[in-house]
C-alpha positions as CSV (number, residue, x, y, z in Angstrom):
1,X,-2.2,42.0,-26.9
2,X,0.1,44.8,-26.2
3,X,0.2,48.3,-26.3
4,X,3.9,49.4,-27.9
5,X,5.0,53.2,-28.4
6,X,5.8,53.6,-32.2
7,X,9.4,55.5,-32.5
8,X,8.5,57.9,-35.1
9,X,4.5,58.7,-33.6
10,X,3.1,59.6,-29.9
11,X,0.2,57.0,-30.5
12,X,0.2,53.9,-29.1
13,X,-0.5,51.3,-31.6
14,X,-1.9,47.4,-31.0
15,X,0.5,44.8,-31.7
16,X,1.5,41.3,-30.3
17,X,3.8,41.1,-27.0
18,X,7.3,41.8,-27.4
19,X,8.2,38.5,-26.3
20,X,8.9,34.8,-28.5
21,X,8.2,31.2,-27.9
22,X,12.5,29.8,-28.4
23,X,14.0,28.1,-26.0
24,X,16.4,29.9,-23.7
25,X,19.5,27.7,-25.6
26,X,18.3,28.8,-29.0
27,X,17.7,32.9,-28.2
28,X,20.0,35.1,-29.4
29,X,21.6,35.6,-26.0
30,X,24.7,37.9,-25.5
31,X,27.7,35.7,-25.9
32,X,30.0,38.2,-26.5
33,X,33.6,37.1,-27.1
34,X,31.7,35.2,-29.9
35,X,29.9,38.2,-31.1
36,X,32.6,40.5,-31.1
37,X,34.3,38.3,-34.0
38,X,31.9,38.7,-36.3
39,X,31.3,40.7,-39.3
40,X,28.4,41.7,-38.9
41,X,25.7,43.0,-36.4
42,X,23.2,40.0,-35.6
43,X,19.8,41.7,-36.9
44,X,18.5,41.2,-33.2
45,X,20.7,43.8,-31.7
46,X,20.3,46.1,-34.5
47,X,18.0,49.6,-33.1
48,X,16.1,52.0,-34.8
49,X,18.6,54.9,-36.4
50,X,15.8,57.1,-34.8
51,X,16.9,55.8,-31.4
52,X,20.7,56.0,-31.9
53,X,20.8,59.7,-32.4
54,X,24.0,60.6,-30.6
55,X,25.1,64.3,-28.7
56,X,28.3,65.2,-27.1
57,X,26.7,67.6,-24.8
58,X,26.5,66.7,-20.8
59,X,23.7,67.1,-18.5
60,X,24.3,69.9,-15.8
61,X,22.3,68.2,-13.6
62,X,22.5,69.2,-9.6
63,X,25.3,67.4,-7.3
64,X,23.6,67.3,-4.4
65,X,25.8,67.3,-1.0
66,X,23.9,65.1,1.5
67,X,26.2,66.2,4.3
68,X,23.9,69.1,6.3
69,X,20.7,66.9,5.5
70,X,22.3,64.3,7.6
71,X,23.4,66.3,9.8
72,X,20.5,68.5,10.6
73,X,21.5,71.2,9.0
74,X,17.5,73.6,8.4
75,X,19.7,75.6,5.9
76,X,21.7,73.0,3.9
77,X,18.5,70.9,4.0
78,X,16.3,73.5,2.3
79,X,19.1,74.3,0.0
80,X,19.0,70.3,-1.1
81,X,15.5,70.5,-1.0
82,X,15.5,73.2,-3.6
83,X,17.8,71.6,-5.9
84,X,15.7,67.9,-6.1
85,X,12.8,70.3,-6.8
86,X,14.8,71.8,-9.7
87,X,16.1,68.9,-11.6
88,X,12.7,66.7,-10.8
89,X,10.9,69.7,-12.7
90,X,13.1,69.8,-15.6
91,X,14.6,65.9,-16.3
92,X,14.2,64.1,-13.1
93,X,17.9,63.1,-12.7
94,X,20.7,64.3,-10.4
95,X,23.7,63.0,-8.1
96,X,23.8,63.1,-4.9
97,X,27.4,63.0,-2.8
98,X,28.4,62.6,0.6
99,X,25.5,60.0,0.8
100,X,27.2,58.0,3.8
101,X,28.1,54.9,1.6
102,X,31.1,53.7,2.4
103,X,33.3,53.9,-0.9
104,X,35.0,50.6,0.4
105,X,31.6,48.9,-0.3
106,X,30.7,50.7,-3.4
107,X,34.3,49.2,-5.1
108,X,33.7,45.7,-3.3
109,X,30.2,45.0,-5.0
110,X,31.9,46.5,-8.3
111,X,34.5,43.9,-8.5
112,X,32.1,41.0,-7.3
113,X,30.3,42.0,-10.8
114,X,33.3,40.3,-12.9
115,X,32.9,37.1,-10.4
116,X,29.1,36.8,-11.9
117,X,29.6,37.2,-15.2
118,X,33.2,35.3,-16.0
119,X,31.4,32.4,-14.6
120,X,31.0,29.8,-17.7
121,X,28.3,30.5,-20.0
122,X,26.2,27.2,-19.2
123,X,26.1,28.6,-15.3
124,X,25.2,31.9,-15.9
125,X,22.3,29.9,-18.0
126,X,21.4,27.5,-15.2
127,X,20.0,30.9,-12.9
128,X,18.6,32.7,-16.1
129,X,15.8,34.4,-15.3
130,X,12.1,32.9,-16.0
131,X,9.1,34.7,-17.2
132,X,7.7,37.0,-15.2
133,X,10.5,36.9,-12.2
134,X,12.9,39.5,-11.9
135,X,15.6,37.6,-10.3
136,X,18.4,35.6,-12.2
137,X,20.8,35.9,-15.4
138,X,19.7,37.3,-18.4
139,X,22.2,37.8,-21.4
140,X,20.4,40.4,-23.7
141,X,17.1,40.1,-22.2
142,X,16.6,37.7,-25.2
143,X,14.3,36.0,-23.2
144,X,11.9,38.3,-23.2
145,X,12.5,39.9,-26.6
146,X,13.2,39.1,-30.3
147,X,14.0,42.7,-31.5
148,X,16.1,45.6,-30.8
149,X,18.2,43.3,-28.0
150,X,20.1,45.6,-25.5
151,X,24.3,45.0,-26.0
152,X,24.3,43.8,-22.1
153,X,24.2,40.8,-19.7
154,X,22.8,41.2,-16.2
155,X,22.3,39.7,-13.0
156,X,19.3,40.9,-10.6
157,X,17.5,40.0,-7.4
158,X,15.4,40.8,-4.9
159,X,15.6,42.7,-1.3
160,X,13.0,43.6,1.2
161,X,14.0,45.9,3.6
162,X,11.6,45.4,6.2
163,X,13.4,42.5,7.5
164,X,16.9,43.2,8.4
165,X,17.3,40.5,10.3
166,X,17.3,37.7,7.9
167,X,20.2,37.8,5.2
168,X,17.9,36.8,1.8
169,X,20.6,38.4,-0.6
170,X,23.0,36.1,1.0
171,X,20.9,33.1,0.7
172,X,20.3,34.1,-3.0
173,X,23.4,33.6,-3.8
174,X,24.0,30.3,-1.9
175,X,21.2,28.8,-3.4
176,X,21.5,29.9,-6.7
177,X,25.5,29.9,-7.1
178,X,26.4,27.4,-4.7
179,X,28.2,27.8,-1.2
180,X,31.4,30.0,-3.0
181,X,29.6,32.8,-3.0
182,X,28.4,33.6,0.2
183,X,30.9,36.8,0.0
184,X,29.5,37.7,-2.5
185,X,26.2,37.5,-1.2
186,X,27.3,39.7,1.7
187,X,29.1,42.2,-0.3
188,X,25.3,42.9,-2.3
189,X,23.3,42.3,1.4
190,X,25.5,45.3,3.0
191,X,25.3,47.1,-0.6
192,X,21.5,46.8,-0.5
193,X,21.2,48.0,3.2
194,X,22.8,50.8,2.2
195,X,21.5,51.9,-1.2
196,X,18.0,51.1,1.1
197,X,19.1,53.7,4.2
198,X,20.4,56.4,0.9
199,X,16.9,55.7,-0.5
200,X,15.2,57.0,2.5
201,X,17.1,60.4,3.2
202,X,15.6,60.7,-0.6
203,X,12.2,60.4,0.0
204,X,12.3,62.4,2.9
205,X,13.9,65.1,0.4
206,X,11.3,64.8,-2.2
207,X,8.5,65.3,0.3
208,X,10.1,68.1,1.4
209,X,10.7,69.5,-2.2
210,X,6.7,68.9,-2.8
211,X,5.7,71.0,0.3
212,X,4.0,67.7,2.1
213,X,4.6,66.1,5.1
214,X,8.4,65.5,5.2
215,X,8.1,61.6,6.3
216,X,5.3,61.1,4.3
217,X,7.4,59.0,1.5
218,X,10.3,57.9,4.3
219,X,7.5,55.7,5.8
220,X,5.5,54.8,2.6
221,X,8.7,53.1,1.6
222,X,9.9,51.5,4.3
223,X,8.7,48.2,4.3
224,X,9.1,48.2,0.7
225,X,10.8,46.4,-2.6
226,X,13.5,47.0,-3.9
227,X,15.3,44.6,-7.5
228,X,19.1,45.0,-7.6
229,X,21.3,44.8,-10.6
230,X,24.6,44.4,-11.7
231,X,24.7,45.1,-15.6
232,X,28.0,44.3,-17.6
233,X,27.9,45.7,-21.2
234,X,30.7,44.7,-23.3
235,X,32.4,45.9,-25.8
236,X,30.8,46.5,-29.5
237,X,32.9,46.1,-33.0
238,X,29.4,47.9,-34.1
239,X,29.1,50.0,-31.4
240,X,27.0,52.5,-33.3
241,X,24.2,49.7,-34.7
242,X,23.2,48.9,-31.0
243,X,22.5,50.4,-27.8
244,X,23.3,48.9,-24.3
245,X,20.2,49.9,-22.9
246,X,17.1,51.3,-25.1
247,X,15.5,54.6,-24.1
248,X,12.9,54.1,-21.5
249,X,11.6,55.3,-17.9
250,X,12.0,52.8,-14.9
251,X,8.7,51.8,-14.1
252,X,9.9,51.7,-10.4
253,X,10.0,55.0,-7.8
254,X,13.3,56.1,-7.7
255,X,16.5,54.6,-9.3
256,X,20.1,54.8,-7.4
257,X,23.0,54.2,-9.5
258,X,26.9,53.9,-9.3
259,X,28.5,53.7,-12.7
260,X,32.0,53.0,-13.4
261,X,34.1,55.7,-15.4
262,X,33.5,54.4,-18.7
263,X,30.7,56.1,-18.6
264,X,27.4,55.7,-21.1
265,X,24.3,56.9,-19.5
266,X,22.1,59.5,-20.9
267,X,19.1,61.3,-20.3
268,X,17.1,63.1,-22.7
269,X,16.7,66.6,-21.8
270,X,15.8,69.6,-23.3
271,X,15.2,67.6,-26.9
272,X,18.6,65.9,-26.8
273,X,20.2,63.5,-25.1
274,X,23.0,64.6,-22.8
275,X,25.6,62.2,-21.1
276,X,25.6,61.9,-17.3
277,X,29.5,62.1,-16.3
278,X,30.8,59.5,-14.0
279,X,31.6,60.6,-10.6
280,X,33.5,58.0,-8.5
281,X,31.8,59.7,-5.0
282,X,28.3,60.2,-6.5
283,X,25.3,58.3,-6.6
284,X,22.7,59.2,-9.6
285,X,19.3,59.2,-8.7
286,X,16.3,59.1,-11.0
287,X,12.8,59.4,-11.0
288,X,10.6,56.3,-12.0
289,X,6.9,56.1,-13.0
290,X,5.6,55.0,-9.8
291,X,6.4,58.1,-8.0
292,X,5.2,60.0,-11.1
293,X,1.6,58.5,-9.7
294,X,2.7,59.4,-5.7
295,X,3.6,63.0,-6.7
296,X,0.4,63.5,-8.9
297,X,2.6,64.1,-11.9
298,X,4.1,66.5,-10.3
299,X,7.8,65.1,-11.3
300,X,7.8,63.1,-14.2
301,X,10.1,60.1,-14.8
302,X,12.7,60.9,-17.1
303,X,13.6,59.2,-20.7
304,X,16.8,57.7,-20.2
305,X,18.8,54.8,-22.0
306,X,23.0,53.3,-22.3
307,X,24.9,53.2,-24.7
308,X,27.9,50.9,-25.4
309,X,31.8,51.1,-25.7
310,X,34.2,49.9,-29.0
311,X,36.4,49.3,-26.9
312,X,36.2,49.0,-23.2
313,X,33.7,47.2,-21.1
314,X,31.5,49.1,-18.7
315,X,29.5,48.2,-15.7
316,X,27.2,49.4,-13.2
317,X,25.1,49.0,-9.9
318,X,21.4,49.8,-10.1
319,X,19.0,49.7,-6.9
320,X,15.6,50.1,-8.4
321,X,12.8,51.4,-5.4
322,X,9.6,50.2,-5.1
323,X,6.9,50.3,-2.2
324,X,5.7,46.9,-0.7
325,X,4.1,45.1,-3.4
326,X,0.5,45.3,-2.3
327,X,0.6,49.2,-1.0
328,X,-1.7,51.0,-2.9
329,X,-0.2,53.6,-4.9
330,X,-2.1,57.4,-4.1
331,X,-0.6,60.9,-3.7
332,X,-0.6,62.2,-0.1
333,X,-4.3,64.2,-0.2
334,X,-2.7,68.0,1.1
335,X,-0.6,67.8,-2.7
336,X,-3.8,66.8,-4.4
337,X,-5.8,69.4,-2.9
338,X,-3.3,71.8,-3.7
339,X,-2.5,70.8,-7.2
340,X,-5.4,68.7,-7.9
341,X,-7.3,66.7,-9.5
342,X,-6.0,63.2,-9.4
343,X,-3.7,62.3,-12.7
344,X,-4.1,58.9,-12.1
345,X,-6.3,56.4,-10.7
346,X,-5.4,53.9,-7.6
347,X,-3.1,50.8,-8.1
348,X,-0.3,48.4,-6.4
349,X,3.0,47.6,-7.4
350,X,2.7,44.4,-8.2
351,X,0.2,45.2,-10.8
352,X,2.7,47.7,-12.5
353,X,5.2,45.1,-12.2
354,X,3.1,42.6,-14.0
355,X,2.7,45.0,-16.7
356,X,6.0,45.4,-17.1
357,X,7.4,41.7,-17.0
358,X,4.6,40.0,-18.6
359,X,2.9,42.3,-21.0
360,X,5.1,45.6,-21.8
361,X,8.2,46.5,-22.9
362,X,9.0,49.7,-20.7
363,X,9.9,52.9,-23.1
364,X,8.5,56.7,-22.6
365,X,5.1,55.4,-22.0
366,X,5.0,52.8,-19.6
367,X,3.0,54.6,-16.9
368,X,0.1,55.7,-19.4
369,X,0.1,52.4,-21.1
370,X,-0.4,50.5,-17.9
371,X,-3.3,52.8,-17.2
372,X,-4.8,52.4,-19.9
373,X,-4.5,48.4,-19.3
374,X,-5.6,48.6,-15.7
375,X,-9.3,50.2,-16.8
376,X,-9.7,48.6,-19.6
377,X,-9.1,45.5,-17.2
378,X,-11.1,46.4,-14.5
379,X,-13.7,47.3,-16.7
């Protein structure tokens, strides 16, 4: 059994896992040149009308300039410091610039995402993801799901950053797409190294914003795991029936994005959702739910979701953050003392992570679902 989040209620009500027994050939994955001829909206991809409320407003969210962090700067640093503090206190989103990526590598790993997913639909299949992994293909996530099917393909895997030395994204690719894409493979190895190096000036940012010590998160997460992703939505004849991503939090610690400028991404803030505008030099960064747990609830992980074009495709780079997969996950004692009591009790990632692949579909309350899984487990 599952615990699901009903749309229109804040209880949690029992029902059976999100998940169906077809084969992968037989799902209702996302072949879209075919689905864009038809009619009619396959029931699968159909959401909620509750969940495809629409705003035109945009998010005023910080833009962060990384430029006197890096540089050493006390004053520009405690200025940055001040604005994660703000937006982590009232959505949990912002953009950072200046971030030291080159811009060269951020368009490189952009157009290697059309050489993954103009591939021919029975290879794309042949590295689909399987149950409970969170590398491979997946075209609608259909198969995890039978309902409410995001209007997206993707393409994910795995990097540790506590081993530099040995190229696994490169591998990845060689083993799973054959010899031709070893660029590719290091295109997404640099990207990853990167997005891994941004990640820690973050943490160090956040600790700072929570008043503990400043490395405190730098060197919980620096052996850790990281899942990257390269999501193509396409375009939708029905674009308002569907949604390219449904509104959830990440499960994960902190999300670093680079969206094209089709844009799509919203956050729900102050009782609306509010569109996150595409900035070609910005990164936006998100909260997830396991640093919800490592700040003591401090800054919540933020509702967020995608929608999808009529008529032009969009795509985007997403570097989800995670500590080492057996760490266990605890806020730094000085915040509890000071904030106290503890929100939430002790666990790793890779339970969260199980919850999430295996049992959970992840929506607004992912983080006090799995709690409620973990005792009821334990005990």
């Amino acid at each position: 059994m599952s615990l699901l989040m009903d749309s229109t209620s804040s209880s949690l009500l029992l029902s059976p896992p999100p998940f169906h027994s077809k084969d992968e050939t037989d799902a209702p994955v996302l072949y879209s040149s075919f689905l864009q001829k038809q009619a009619n909206m396959p029931t699968e991809f159909i959401w909620p009308i509750g969940d495809l409320v629409h705003n035109q407003d945009e998010l005023k969210e910080p833009l962060i300039d990384l430029d006197g962090f890096l540089k050493g700067d006390e004053r520009a640093t405690a200025d940055a410091a001040e604005l994660v503090r703000t937006a982590c206190l009232n959505h949990g989103f912002f953009q950072v610039i200046n971030h030291g990526v080159d811009i060269g590598l951020i368009h490189a790993a952009h157009e290697e995402i059309d050489k993954i997913f103009k591939l021919p639909l029975d290879k794309k299949l042949s590295t689909r993801r399987k149950p409970g992994d969170v590398s491979g293909y997946s075209g609608a996530h259909a198969h995890r799901y039978s309902s409410k099917l995001p209007w997206k393909e993707t393409f994910s895997f795995g990097y540790h950053g506590d081993d530099d030395s040995e190229p696994l994204v490169v591998d990845y690719f060689k083993s799973v797409l054959g010899e031709n894409f070893e660029h590719t493979g290091w295109v997404y190895q640099r990207y990853c190294e990167a997005m891994k190096k941004v990640s820690l000036v973050i943490f160090e940012l956040l600790g700072i914003s929570l008043g503990v010590d400043r490395l405190h998160y730098r060197k919980f997460f620096e052996d850790g795991s990281s899942i990257m992703r390269c999501n193509n939505y396409p375009p939708c004849n029905n674009s308002s029936l569907t949604l390219g991503t449904g509104p959830h939090c990440d499960p994960t610690s902190l999300t670093i994005l680079h969206q094209d400028q089709v844009g799509g991404l919203e956050v729900f803030a102050n009782n609306k959702w509010q569109a996150i505008r595409p900035r070609p030099d910005a990164l936006v960064v998100n909260i997830g739910d396991t640093f919800t747990a490592l700040s003591n609830g401090r800054y919540q992980s933020c509702l967020h979701r995608a929608v999808v074009n009529r008529e032009r495709e969009r795509k985007s780079l997403v570097f989800f953050v995670s500590p080492k997969e057996e760490k266990v996950v605890r806020p730094p004692q000085d915040l509890v003392c000071r904030e106290g009591p503890r929100k939430y009790p002790d666990f790793t990632w890779s339970d969260l992570l199980e919850f999430t692949q295996k049992h959970y579909r992840a929506d607004v309350a992912t983080l006090q679902s799995f709690i409620q899984w973990l005792l009821s487990a334990k005990s």
